[in-house]
N, C-alpha and C positions, 0 to 999 in steps of 0.2 A: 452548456459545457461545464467539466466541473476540474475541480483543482483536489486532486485526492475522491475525497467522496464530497467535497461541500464544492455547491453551485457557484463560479463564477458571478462578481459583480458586476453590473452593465460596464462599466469602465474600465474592468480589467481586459474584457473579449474584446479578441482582436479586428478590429478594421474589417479584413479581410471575411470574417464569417459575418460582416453586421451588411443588412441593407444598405442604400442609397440616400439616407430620410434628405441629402444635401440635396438631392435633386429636386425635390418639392423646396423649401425655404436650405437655404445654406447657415443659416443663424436662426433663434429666436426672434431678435428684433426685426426680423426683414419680415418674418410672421408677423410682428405684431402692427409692422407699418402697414401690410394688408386688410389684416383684422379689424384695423382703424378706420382705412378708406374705403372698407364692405360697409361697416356703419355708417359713415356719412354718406353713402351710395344709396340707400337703403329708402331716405323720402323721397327720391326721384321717383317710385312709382306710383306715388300719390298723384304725382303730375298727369299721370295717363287714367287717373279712379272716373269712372263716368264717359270716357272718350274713345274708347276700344275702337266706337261704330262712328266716327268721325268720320277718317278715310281710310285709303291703304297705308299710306305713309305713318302714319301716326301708331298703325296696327302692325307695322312694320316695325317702325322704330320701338317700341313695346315689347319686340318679342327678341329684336335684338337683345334690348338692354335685358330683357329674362335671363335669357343666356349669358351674357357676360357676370350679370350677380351671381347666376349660379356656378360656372366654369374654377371663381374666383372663391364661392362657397365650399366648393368641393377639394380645392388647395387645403383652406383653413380647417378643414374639419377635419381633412385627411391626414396630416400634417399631424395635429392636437393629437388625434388620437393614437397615431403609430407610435410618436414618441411617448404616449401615456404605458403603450402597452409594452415596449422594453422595458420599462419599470412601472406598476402598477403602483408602488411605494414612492412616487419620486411625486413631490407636491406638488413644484411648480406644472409637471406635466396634468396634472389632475384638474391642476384650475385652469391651464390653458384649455383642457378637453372639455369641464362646465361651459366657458366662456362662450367654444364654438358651438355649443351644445342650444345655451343661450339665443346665439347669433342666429342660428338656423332656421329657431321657431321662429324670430321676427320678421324672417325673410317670406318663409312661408305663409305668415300671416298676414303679413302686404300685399302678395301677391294672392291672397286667396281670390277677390271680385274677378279677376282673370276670366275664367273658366265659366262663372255666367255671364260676365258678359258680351266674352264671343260666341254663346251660345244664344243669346239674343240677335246678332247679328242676322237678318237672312242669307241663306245660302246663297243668293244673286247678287247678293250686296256684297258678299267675298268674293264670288265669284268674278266681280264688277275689279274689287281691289285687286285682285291679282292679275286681273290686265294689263291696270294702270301700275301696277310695281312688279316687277320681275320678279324681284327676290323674293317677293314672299311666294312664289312657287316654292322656292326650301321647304317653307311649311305645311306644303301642300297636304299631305298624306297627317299631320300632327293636328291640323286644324280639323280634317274628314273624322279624324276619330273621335273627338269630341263633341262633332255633329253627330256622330254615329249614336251617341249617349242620350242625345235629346228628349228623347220623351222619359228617361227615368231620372231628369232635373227637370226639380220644381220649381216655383214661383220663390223669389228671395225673400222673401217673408219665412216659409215653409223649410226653404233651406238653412236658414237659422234659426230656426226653430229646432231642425235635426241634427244642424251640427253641435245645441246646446245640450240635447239629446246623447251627444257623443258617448262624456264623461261618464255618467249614467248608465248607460248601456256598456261600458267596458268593465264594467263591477266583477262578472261574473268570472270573467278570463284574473281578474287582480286580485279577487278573492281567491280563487284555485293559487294561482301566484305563492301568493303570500301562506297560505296552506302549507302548498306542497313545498316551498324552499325553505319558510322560515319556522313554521309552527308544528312540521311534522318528525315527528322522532320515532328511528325505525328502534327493535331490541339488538343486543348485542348475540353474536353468536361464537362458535370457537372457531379460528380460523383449522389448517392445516395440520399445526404445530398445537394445537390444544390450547391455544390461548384465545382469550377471552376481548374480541372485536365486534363493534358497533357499527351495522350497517347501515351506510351512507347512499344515496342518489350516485354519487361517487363510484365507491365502494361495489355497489349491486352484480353489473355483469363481472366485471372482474371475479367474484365468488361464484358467479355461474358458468364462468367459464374453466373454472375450478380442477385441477384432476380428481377430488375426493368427491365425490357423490354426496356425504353426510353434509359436507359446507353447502354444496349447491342446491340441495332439498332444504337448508334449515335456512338458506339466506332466501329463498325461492317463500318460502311461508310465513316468514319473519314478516317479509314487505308486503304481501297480499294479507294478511292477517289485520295487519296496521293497517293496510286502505278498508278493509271489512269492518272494521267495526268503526267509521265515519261512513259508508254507503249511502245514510238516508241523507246526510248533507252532502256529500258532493253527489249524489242523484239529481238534487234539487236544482245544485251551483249549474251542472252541465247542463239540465233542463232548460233554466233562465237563460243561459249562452243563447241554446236555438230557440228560446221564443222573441230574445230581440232580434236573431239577423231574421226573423219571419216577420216582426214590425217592419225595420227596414227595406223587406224586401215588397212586401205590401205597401209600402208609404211610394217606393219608388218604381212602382207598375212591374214588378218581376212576376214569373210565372211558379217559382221558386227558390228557396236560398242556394239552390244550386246555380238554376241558371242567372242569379246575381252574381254568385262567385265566380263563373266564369267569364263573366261577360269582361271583366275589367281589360281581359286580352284577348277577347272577343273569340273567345273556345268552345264550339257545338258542344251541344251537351252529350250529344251520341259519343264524343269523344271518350267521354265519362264512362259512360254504360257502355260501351266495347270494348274499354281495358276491361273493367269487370265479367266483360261475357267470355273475351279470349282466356281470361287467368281459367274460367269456368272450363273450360275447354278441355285445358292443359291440365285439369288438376291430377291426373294420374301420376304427372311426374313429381309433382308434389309428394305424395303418397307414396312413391317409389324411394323417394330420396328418406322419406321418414325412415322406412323398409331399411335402407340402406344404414343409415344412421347407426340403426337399432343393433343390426348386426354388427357393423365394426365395433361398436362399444361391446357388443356383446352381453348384452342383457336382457333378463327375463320377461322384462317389461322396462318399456321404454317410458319417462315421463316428461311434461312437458320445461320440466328442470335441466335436462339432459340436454334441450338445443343447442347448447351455444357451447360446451366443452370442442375442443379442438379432435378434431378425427384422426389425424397426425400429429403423432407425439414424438419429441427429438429430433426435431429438427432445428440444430441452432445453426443462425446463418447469420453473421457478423458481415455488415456492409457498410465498411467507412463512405461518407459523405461521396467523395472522390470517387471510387467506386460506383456508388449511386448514379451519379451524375451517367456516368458510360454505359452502362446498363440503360438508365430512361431511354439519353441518344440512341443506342441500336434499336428500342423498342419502336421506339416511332419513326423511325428511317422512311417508313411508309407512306409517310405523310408527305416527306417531298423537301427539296435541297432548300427550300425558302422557311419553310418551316424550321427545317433542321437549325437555318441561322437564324433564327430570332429566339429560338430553343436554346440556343450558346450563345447570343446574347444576352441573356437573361443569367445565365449561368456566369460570363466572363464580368457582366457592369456592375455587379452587386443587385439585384433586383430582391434576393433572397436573402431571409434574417434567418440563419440556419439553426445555432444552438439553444437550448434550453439556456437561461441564465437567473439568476435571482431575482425572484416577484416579477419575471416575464410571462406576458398574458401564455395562458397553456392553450392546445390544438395547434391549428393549423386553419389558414387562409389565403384565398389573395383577394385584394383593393389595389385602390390606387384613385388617381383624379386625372380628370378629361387633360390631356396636350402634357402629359407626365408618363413614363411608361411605368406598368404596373407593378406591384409589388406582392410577394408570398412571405407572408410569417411560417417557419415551423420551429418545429423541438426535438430537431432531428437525435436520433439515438439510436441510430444503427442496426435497425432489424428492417428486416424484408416488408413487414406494414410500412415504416417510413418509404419505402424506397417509394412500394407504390401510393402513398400520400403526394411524394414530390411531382410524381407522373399529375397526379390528380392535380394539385394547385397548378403547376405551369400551363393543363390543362387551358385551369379558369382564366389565367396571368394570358396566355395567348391567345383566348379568346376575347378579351379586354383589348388586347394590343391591336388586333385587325379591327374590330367594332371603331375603336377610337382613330384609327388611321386612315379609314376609309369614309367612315361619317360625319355629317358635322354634330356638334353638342347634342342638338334636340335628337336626334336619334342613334347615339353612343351606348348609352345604356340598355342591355337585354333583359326581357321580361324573366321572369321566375319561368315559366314552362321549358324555357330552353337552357337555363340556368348551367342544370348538371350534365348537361350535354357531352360537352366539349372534355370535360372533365374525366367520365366515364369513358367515352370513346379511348382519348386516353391509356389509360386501365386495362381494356380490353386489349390493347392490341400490344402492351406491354406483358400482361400474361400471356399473348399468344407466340411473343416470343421467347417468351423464357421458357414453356415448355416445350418448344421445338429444340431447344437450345440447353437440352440436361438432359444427362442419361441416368442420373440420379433417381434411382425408382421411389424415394421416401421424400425426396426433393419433389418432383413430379407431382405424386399426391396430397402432398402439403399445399402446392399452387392450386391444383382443380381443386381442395378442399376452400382454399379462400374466395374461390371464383363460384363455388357454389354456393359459399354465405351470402354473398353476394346476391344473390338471384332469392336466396332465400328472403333475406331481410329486407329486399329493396320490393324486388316484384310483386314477389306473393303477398308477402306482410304488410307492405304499403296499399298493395291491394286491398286487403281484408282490411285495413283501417276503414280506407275509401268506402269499401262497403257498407261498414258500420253508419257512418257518416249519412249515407243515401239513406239508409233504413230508417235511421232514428230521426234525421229532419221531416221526412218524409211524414212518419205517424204526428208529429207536432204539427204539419201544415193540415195534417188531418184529426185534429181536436182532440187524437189519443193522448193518457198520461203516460209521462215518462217514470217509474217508478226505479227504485234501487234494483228490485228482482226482475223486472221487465228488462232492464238493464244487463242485468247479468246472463237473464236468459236466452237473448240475443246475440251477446258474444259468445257464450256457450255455443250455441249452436256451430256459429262462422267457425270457431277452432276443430268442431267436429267434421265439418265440411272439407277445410284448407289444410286439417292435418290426416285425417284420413284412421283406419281402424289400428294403423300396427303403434299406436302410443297411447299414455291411457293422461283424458284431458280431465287432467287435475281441477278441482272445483274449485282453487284458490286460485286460477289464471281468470274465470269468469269477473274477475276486478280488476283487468286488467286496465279496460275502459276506463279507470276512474286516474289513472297515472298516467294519461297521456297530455302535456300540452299542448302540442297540435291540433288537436279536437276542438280548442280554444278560437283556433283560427281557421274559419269553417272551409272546409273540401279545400284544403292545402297540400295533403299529402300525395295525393293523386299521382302529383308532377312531380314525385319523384321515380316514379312505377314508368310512367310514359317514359320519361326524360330517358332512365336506365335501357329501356327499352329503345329508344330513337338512337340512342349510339351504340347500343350493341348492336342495331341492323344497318349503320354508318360502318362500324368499323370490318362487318362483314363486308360488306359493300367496297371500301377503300381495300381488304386485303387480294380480297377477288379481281376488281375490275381495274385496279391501278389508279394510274393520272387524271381518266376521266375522272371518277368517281373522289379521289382529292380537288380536282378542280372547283366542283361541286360543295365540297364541304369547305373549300375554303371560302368559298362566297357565300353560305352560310352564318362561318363564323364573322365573316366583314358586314352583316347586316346589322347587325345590331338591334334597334325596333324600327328599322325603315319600314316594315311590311308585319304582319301579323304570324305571331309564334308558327302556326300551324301551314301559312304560308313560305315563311323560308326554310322550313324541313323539308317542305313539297321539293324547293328548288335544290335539296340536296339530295334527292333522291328516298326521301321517306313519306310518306302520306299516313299522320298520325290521325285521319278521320276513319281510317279502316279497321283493321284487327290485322293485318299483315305481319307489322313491324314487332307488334307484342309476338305472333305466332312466330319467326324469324327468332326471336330472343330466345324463344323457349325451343325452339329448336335443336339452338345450341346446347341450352341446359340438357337437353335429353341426350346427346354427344358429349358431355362431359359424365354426367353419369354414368355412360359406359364405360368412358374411360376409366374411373375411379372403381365401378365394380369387378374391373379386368387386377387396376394395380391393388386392389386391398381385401377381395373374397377367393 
């Protein structure tokens, strides 16, 4: 919020636009009396080191007390950090967020014997315990997973040997790190206005989504330029990445560092290789959309700089908060009168840190902690992205709120595959009624234009990462070198594939590879191509079939990780083992493209 043009102080903004942070600790001190008794809490699970396989009771009482440190870990750290992040500058918040930052590792590293040694335990011998204790049936499905893991935990000797292994092996992702945030310096170029600006990580799309074509070619060269001539060292860096997860996947019997990375949420790998085969599929519309691009820009040739400027221009759309807010509610009406009220509960109890404010963390989230109802930071500022940002976090915020109200702790928390689910569904069914809901023909095109970036940047380009991904582990596991040109030759390619003949794919995107950090964290990206995909065949689902099909999605979002990622999208009516749900997404895409070549050729 600002006061003239200068950004309100955290203490000036009013009540009324700030979150709830009272509902987690109401003071400082009542934080700190918890922070205190998590620490003295903390060698109680020493008590249980060696004992796991005792009996039920004892296995029991163990997994209790896990829970409650953690329930109470999740306060503290939530707490530190929201208050750090309305003021990034404010001290005391900074050492309470080390403090918890501190607390967390110790927590975790008490509890680490855990996990072997209920995996030592025989399956009869659980199975024995949970006879003789009821409640540990709770655990029932938490414990199976971790037996599920068994043969790729080694011997405790081996295991710490791996874990010292850790530090070591995260080299390659902290040296990019450190690279890319602190030691890389792009050139300056002219902005707009002929003046003379330095581009930033920041700074980058902003200049490419540019109206002047000269900013968006010179900032477009500027930064591949600079990653080109370091090529043979971060070739080498990303190299090193996939020759340790191909140690670890070898030390821990995988068949590859894919089917390691998936297995964490126990995800067929064909899941993999079917988003890739569907996108393969579809790629005409890909191609079509490039086509299209080309023409409303209206240019002789299209380049790969050109993506991201806006295809509708002028449309300014001023939407106070308040506003917002009514808009979201009609969008999701869909979803059903229960939903509707926890949607305006969220909205009436303060859940939401609305304004931009002085050294307030920037974006947009939502958190929270287990037996607290959840919270969304934004920096709202009144354009139509905001609006649908708020759709998006309440998204997440209400998908937290059923996870948490229906499950107990150990299965509150949703795996990353289903993450942006709940989120994009959301989205979707918000742009589907705002364009039902304009007669605005420059309006109109301006929403399918954001709804096809959408598709652009998520599906396809998340896609093509994931590919790269496959490729390049794949030659590692097979004794090939990864060179800088080998490198580049292979994204070369993937851009000529996913973008098709009507652009001409500039040589300086063939480094592009070297600017991602994702790539850091092997086959991550995926799941956001699936996720995008699983709620845009949800929210077709929900506007078509009604109640049933919200019924469904609501017991979806109330699972939490009771059951496996790929499991409760089943029960929601999607089956992301197929190629269905992707072909269903792109469906639409080629119905909004018509759309768009009806309003703009």
């Amino acid at each position: 919020m600002t006061k003239g043009k200068t950004l309100l102080k955290r203490s000036e903004v009013k009540k009324e636009f700030t979150w709830a942070i009272e509902d987690l600790y109401s003071t400082d001190e009542l934080w700190e009396k918890d922070y205190n008794r998590l620490k003295e809490m903390i060698p109680q699970i020493d008590e249980y080191r060696g004992r796991l396989s005792e009996s039920g009771k004892t296995l029991l009482d163990f997994l209790n007390l896990y829970c409650r440190l953690n329930i109470l870990m999740e306060r503290i750290y939530v707490y530190a950090n929201q208050k750090y992040h309305e003021d990034t500058a404010n001290s005391v918040y900074q050492e309470l967020s080390d403090k918890a930052e501190v607390l967390n590792v110790q927590l975790n590293s008490a509890l680490s014997f855990a996990t072997p040694e209920i995996l030592n335990i025989p399956e009869e011998t659980l199975e024995k315990f949970k006879s003789e204790e009821s409640e540990l049936r709770e655990y029932d499905f938490y414990l199976k997973n971790i037996i599920r893991r068994k043969p790729h935990v080694l011997s405790a000797e081996i295991e710490a040997l791996l874990a010292d292994a850790g530090e070591m092996a995260a080299s390659p992702d902290n040296i990019f790190s450190k690279f890319n945030n602190a030691d890389l310096k792009f050139p300056e170029i002219k902005d707009e206005d002929g003046n003379p600006v330095r581009i930033t990580h920041g700074r980058f799309i902003q200049f490419l989504q540019s109206n002047n074509r000269r900013v968006r070619e010179d900032a477009f060269k500027g930064v591949y330029k600079t990653y080109e001539s370091y090529k043979n060292t971060l070739a080498a860096t990303f190299s090193s990445n996939l020759k340790q997860e191909l140690f670890f996947s070898k030390a821990r019997n995988y068949g590859s560092n894919l089917e390691k990375a998936l297995d964490d949420s126990n995800i067929p790998v064909s899941v993999y290789t079917n988003l890739i085969e569907a996108v393969h599929d579809n790629m005409d519309l890909m191609h079509r959309y490039v086509s299209l691009r080309k023409k409303i820009l209206g240019v002789d040739e299209l380049h790969m700089y050109d993506l991201y400027t806006p295809l509708v221009q002028d449309v300014k759309m001023d939407i106070p908060f308040e506003e917002a807010k009514k808009i979201v509610s009609e969008g999701l009406k869909p979803l059903g009168e229960e939903y509707q009220e926890i949607l305006q509960e969220g909205f009436k109890n303060r859940w939401i840190d609305i304004y931009e404010n002085e050294n307030k963390r920037s974006g947009a989230y939502s958190w929270g902690a287990y037996g607290v109802h959840p919270y969304v930071l934004l920096n709202y500022n009144n354009t139509l992205d905001n609006v649908f940002t708020l759709a998006h976090e309440m998204g997440h915020a209400i998908h937290s709120y059923y996870s948490d109200k229906v499950q107990p702790y150990i299965y509150a928390a949703y795996k990353i595959f289903v993450a942006e689910v709940a989120s994009t569904c959301n989205e979707a069914l918000l742009i589907d009624h705002m364009l039902k809901n304009t007669d605005d023909k420059l309006q109109k095109a301006y929403l399918i234009n954001h709804f096809l970036e959408n598709f652009k940047g998520t599906l396809y380009r998340q896609t093509m990462f994931a590919e790269f991904e496959m490729i390049t582990h794949k030659m590692v596991q097979e004794g090939q070198s990864l060179t800088a040109d080998t490198l580049c030759k292979i994204y070369h390619d993937l851009n000529v594939h996913y973008f098709g003949d009507d652009i001409v794919i500039d040589p300086e995107i063939d480094m592009e590879w070297s600017r991602i950090p994702h790539f850091y964290s092997a086959f991550y990206v995926y799941q956001y191509a699936t996720g995008y995909s699983a709620a845009i065949a949800l929210s077709r689902r929900i506007l078509k079939e009604g109640k049933p099909a919200v019924d469904d999605y609501i017991r979806f979002l109330s699972g939490g990780s009771s059951d496996y990622p790929i499991e409760l999208l089943k029960k929601a009516g999607v089956d992301m083992s197929t190629k269905e749900p992707v072909n269903q997404a792109l469906k639409l895409f080629d119905e909004l493209l018509d759309q768009m070549e009806e309003l703009m050729l």
